[in-house]
C-alpha positions as CSV (number, residue, x, y, z in Angstrom):
1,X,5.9,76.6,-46.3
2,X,8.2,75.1,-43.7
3,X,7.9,71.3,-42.5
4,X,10.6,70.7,-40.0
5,X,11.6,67.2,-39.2
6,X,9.4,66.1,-36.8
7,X,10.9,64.5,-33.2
8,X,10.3,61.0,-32.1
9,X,7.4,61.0,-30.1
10,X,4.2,59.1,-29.0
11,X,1.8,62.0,-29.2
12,X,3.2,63.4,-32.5
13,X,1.6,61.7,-36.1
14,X,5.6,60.9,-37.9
15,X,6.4,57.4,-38.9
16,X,8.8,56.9,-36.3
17,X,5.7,57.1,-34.0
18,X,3.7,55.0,-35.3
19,X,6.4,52.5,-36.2
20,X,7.1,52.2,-33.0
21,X,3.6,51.6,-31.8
22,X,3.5,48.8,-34.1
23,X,6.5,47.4,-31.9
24,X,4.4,48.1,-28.6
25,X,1.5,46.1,-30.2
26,X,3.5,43.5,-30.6
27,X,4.6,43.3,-27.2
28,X,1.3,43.7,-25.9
29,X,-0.5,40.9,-27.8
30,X,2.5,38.8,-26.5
31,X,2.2,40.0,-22.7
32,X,-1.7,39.3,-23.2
33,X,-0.7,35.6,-24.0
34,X,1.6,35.6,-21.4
35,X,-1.2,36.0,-19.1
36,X,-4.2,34.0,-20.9
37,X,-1.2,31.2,-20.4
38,X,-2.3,30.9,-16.9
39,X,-6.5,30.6,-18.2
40,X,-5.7,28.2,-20.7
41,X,-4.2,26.0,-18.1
42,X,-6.9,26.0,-16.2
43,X,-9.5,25.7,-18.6
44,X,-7.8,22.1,-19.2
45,X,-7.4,20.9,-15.5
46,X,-10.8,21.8,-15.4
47,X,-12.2,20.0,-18.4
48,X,-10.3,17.1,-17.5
49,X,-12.0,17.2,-13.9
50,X,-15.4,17.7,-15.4
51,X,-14.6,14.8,-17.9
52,X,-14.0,12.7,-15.0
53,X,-16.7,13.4,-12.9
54,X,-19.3,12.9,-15.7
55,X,-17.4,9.2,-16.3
56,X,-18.9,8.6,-12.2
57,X,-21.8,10.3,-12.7
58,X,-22.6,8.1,-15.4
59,X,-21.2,5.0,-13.4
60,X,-23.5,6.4,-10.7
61,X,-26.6,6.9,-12.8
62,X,-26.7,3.7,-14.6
63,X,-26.2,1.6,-11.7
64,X,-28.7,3.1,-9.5
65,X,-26.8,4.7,-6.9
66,X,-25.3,1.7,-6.4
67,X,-22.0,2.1,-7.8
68,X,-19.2,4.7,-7.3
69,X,-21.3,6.9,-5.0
70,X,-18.3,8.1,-2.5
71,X,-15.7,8.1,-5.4
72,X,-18.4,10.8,-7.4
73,X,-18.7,12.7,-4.3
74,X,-14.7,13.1,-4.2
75,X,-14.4,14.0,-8.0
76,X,-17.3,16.3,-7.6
77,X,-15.0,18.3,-4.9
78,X,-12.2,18.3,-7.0
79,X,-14.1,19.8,-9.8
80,X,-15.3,22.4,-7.5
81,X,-11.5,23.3,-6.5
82,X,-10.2,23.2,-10.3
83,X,-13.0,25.7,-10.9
84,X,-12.2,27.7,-8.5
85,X,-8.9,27.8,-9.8
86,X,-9.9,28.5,-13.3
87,X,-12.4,32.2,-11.8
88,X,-8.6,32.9,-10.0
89,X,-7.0,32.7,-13.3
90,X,-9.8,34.6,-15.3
91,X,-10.2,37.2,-11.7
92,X,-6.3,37.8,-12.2
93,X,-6.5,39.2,-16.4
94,X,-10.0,40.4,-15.7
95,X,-9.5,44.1,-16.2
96,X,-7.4,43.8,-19.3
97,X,-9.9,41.4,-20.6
98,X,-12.8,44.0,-19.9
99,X,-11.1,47.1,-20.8
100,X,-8.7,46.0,-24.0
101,X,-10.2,43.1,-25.1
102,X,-8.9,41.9,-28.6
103,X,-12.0,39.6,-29.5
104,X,-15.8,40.4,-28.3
105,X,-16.4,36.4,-29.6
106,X,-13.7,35.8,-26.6
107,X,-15.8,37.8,-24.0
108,X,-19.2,36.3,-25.3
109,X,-17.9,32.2,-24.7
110,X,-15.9,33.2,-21.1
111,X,-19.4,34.4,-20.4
112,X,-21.1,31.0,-21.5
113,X,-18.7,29.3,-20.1
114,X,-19.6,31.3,-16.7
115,X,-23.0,30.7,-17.3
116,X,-22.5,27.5,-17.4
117,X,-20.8,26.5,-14.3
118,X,-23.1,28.7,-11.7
119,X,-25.2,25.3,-13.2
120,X,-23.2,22.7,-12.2
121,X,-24.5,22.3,-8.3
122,X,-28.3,22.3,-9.3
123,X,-26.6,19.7,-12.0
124,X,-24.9,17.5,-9.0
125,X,-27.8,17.6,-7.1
126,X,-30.3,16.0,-9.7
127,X,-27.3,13.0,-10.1
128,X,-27.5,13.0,-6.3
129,X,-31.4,12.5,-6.3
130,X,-31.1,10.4,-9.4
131,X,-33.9,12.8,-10.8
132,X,-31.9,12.8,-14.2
133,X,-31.0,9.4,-16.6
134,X,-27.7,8.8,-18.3
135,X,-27.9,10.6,-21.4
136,X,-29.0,14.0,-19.9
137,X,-26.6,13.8,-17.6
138,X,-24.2,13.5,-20.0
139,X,-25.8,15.6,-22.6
140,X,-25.3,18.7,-19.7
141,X,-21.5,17.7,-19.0
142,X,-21.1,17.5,-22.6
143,X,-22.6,21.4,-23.5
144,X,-20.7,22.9,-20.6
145,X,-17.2,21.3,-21.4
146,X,-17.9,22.7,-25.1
147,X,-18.1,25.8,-23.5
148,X,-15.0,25.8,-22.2
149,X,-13.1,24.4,-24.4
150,X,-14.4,27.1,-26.8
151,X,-13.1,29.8,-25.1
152,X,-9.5,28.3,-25.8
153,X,-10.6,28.3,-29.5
154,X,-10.9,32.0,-29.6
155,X,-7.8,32.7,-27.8
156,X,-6.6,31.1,-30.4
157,X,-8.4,32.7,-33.1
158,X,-6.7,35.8,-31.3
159,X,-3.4,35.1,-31.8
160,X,-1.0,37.0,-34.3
161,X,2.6,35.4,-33.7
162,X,2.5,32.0,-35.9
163,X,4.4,29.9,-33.4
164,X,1.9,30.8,-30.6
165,X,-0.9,30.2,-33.1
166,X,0.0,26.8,-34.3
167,X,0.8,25.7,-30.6
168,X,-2.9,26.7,-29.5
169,X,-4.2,25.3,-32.7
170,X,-2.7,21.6,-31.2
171,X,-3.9,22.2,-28.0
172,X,-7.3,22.7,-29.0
173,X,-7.4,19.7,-31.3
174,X,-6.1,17.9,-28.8
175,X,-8.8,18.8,-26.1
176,X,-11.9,18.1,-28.7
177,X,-9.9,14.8,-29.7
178,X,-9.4,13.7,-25.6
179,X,-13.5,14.8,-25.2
180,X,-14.6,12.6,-28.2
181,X,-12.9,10.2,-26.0
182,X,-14.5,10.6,-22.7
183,X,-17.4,10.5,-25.1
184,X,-17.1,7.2,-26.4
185,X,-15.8,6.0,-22.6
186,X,-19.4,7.0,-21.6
187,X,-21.4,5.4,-25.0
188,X,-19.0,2.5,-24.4
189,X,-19.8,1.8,-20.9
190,X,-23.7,2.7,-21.6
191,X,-23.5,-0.4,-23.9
192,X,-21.3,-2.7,-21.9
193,X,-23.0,-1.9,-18.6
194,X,-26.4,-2.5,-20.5
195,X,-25.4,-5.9,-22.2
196,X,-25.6,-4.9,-25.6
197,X,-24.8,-2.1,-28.7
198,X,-28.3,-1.0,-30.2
199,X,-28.0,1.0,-34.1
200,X,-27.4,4.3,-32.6
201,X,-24.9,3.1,-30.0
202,X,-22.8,1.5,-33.0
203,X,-23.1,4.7,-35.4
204,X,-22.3,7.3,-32.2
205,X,-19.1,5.1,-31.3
206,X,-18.0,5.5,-35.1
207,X,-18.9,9.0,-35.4
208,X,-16.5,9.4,-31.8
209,X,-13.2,7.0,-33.1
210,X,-13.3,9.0,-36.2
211,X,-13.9,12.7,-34.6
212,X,-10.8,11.4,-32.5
213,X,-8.3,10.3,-35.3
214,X,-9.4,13.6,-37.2
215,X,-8.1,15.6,-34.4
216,X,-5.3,13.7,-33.6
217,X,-4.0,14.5,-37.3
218,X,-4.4,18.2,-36.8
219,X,-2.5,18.1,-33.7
220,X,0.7,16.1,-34.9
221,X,0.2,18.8,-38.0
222,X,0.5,21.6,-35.6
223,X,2.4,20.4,-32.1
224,X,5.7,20.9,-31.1
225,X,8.4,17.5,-31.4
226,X,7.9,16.4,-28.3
227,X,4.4,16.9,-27.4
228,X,4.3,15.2,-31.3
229,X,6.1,12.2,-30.1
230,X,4.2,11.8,-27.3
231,X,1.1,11.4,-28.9
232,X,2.4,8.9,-31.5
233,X,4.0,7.0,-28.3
234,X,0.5,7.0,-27.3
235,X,-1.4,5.5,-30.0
236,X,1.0,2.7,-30.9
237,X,0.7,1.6,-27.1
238,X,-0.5,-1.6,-26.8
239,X,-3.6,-0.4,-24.7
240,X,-4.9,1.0,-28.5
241,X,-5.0,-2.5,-29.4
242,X,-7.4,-4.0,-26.6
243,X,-9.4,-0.8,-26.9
244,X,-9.7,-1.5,-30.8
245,X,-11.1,-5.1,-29.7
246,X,-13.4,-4.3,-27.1
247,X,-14.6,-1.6,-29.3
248,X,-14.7,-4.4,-32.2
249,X,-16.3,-7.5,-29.8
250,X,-19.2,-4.8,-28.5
251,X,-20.5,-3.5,-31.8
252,X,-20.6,-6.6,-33.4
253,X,-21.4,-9.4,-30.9
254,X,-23.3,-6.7,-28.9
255,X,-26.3,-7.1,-31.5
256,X,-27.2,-10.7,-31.4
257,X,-26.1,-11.8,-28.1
258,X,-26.0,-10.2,-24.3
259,X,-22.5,-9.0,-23.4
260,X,-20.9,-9.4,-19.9
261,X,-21.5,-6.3,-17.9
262,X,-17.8,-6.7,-16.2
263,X,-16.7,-5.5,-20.1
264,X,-18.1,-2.5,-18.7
265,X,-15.4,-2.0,-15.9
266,X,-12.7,-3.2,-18.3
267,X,-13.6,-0.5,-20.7
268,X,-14.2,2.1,-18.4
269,X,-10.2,1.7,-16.7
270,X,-8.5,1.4,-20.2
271,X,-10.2,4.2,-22.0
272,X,-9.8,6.6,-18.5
273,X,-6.4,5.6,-18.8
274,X,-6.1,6.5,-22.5
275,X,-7.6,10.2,-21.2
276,X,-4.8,10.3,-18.4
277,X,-2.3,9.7,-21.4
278,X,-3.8,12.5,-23.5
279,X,-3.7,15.0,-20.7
280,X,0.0,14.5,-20.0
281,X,0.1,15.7,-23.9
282,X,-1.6,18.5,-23.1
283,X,0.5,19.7,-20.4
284,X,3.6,19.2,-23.2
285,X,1.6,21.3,-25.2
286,X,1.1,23.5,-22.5
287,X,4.4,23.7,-21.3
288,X,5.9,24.2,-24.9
289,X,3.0,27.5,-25.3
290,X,4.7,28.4,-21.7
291,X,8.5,28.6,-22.8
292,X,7.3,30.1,-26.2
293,X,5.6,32.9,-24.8
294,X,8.6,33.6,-22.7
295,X,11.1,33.5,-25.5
296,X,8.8,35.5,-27.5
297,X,7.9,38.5,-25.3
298,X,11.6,38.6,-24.6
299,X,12.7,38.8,-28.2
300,X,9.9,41.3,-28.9
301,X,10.7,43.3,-25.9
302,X,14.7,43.7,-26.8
303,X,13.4,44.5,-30.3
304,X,11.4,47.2,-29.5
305,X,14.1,48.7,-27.2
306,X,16.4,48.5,-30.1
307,X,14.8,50.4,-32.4
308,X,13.8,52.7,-29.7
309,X,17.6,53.5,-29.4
310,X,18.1,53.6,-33.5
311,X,15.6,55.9,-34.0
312,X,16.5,58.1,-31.3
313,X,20.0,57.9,-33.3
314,X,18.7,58.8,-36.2
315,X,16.8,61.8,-34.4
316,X,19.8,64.0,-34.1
317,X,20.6,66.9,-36.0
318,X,22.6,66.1,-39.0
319,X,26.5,66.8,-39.8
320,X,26.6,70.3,-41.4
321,X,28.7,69.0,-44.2
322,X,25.8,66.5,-45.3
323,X,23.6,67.1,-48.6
324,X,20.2,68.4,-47.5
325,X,17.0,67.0,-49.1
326,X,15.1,69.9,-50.3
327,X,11.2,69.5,-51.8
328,X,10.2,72.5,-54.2
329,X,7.6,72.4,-56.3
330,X,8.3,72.8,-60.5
331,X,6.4,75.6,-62.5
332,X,5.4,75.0,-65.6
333,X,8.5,75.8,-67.3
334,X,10.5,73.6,-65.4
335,X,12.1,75.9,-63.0
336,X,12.0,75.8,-59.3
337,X,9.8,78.5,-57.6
338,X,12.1,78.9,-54.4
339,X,9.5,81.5,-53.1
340,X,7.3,78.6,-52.4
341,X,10.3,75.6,-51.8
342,X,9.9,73.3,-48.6
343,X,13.0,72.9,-46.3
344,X,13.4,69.6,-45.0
345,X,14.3,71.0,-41.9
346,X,18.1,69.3,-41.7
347,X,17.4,65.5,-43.0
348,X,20.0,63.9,-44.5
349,X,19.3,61.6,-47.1
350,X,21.3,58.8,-45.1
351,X,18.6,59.2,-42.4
352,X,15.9,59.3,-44.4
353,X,16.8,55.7,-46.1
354,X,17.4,54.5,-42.4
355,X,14.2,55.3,-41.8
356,X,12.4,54.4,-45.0
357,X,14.6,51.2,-44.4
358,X,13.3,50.3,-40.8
359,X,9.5,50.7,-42.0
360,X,9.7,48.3,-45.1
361,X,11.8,46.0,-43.0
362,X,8.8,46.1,-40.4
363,X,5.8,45.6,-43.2
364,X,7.9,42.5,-44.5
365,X,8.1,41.1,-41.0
366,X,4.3,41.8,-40.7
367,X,3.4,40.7,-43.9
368,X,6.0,37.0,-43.3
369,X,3.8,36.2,-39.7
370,X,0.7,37.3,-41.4
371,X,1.5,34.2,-44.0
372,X,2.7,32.0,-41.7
373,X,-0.2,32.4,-39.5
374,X,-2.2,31.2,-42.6
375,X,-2.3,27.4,-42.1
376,X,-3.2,27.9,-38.3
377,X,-6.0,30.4,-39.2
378,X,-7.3,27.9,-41.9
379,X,-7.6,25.0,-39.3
380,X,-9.4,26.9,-37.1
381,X,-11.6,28.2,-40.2
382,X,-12.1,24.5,-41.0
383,X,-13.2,23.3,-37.6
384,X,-15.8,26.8,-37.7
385,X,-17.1,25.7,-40.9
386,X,-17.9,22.0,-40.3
387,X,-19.9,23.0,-37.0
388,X,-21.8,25.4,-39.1
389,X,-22.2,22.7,-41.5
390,X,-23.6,20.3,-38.8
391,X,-25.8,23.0,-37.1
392,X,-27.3,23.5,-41.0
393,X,-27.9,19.9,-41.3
394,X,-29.5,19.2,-38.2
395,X,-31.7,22.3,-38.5
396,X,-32.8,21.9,-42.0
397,X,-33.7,18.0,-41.5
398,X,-34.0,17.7,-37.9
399,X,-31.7,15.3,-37.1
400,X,-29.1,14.5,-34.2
401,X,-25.2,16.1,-33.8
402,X,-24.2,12.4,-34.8
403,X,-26.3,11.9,-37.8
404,X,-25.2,15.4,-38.8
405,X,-22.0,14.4,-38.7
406,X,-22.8,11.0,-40.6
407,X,-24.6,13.0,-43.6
408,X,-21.6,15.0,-44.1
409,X,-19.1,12.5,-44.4
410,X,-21.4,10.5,-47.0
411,X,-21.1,13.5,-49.0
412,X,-17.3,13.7,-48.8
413,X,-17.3,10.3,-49.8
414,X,-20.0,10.4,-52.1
415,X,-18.1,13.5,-54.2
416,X,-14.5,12.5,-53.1
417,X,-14.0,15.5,-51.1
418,X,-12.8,16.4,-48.1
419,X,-15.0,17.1,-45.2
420,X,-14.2,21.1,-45.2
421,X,-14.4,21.5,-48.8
422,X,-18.0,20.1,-48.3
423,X,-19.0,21.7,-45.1
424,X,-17.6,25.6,-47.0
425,X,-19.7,24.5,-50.1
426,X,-23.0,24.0,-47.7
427,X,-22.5,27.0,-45.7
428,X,-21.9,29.1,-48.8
429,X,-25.2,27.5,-50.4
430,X,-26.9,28.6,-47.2
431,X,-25.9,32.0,-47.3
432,X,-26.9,32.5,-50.6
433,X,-30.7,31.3,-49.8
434,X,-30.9,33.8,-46.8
């Protein structure tokens, strides 16, 4: 039985086939983040729009029309432009989205997120009319910016190379973190506005500062230097300080006496300041994903064309004076039946280690990312569980996102745990009761 060596090729089942695929792969995931680069982007310009134009809208809304009416109009178009921007962006990968797509939990939240915006005129019109109050107001800005920042979540969920993993780890941290903060700009100016902090008010402004500082700490965990130092620059600015005693002066003094309304303006400018700040971290973050993705796809692509060249080395026919390998079977004896001896069709031995060589060297690159990519992966995991967690806790005792949240850091505290040993412990407990 003869087995000659088989040729390089893409159509043919040999290892240097399929070794090489693995190389393509590579490249492709890269290319693919390359281009989702461009989304990502936009999904930010656009949740920092939509942040901004629920901030009027609320402005708007709780001062009957009588506040902030042209400058809500003007943020509205802006909005309208940034999305735009963001369907040119999705319109441009669309196709490789559709046809190769690497996660079907991507696809299912870019078509939330879709869903969600062909809402968003019927959603300025009922601010227009006034036909809606604060909170749903808010409560609708709130879902559809979840949305979209979830799509960036599974992107990142997506990602196999470590350093693009960790960098879309940060940035997603650091849009929740900059939302829990246009969050507590609107709870904040909802009690300045209305003279006072009622019990809910209080415990929703905690819940927010410390859903902030939680994702903060991821993203310094994750970020590159600078973006890093950016952020820390940011915290320690002395703007941190007078939002830390307006924050202070409202939930305390708020309960037994009426508070100037004018806070309410004061608050409003520094905390949409603070969210200015925070998106000029972002587009670090973003720009640092950017000049990754370049250096990556590059490195990947000279790699591939490497050993591309060595193995169509190693493909020709081997010096005469070489040892050939030759497979036989043993009989029972211990002799060689050479009826039924298999040529190895001219491979040297040298050839066959360089081969043997450039596989294991490939599984132990594979296997390094796939470890590396373990601490971005868990973060992820650990945001994924606690919302489970939450959604569990409000369903089982009917109560609010914010309570939620409050019952599950009692019982961190309560069992001196951290919040996503807990939250794996309750979803694990609600598994086994299905």
């Amino acid at each position: 039985m003869n087995t000659n060596k088989h040729r390089y090729s893409s159509d043919q089942p040999s290892a240097e086939a399929y070794l090489i695929a693995s190389r393509r792969c590579e490249l492709m995931n890269l290319q693919h983040f390359l281009q989702m680069g461009k989304l990502i982007q936009s999904i930010s310009n656009l949740v920092h729009g939509l942040q901004r134009e629920r901030g009027a809208s609320n402005i708007f809304l709780g001062s009957n029309g009588e506040k902030f009416g042209p400058e809500r109009k003007a943020i509205a178009e802006e909005s309208a432009q940034l999305r735009f921007v963001f369907e040119q962006a999705l319109a441009e990968i669309h196709v490789e989205l559709t046809t190769h797509s690497v996660s079907s939990h991507l696809l299912a939240h870019i078509a939330s997120a879709l869903h969600g915006l062909e809402s968003l005129p019927e959603l300025r019109k009922r601010i227009e009319t006034r036909a809606l109050k604060v909170p749903e107001a808010t409560e609708l800005f709130c879902t559809l910016i979840h949305r979209l920042i979830a799509v960036v979540f599974e992107a990142a969920d997506t990602a196999v190379d470590p350093s693009l993993a960790r960098l879309l780890v940060a940035m997603v941290h650091l849009m929740n973190g900059k939302e829990f903060c246009g969050q507590e700009r609107a709870t904040g100016s909802a009690g300045f506005s209305g003279g006072g902090f009622d019990t809910a008010l209080i415990q929703r402004m905690t819940h927010l500062v410390e859903a902030q500082e939680r994702c903060f700490e991821v993203v310094l965990g994750f970020a590159d230097e600078q973006s890093c130092q950016q952020l820390q620059s940011l915290l320690a600015n002395d703007r941190e300080k007078e939002i830390g005693r307006l924050r202070q002066f409202g939930c305390s003094v708020g309960r037994y006496k009426p508070l100037d309304s004018e806070l309410a303006d004061q608050w409003f400018a520094l905390m949409s300041e603070r969210m200015d700040e925070l998106k000029k971290v972002e587009e670090s973050v973003e720009t640092s994903f950017h000049g990754r993705c370049v250096e990556r796809f590059a490195e990947a692509r000279s790699s591939l064309a490497h050993h591309e060249t060595l193995i169509a080395s190693l493909d020709q026919p081997e010096d005469a004076t070489q040892p050939l390998l030759v497979l036989c079977e043993s009989g029972s004896n211990g002799e060689s039946r050479a009826s039924e001896a298999w040529s190895s069709g001219g491979i040297g031995q040298q050839s066959g280690r360089s081969i043997f060589d450039l596989v294991q060297e490939q599984s132990r690159r594979l296997q390094q990312m796939s470890e590396d990519l373990q601490g971005a992966k868990e973060a992820l995991e650990d945001r994924r569980t606690q919302e489970k967690a939450v959604l569990l806790l409000m369903n089982h005792r009917n109560i609010t996102n914010d309570e939620a949240h409050r019952v599950l850091r009692k019982l961190a505290m309560d069992q001196g745990k951290k919040l996503p040993e807990v939250a794996r412990a309750l979803v694990s407990m609600a598994d086994l009761l299905k």
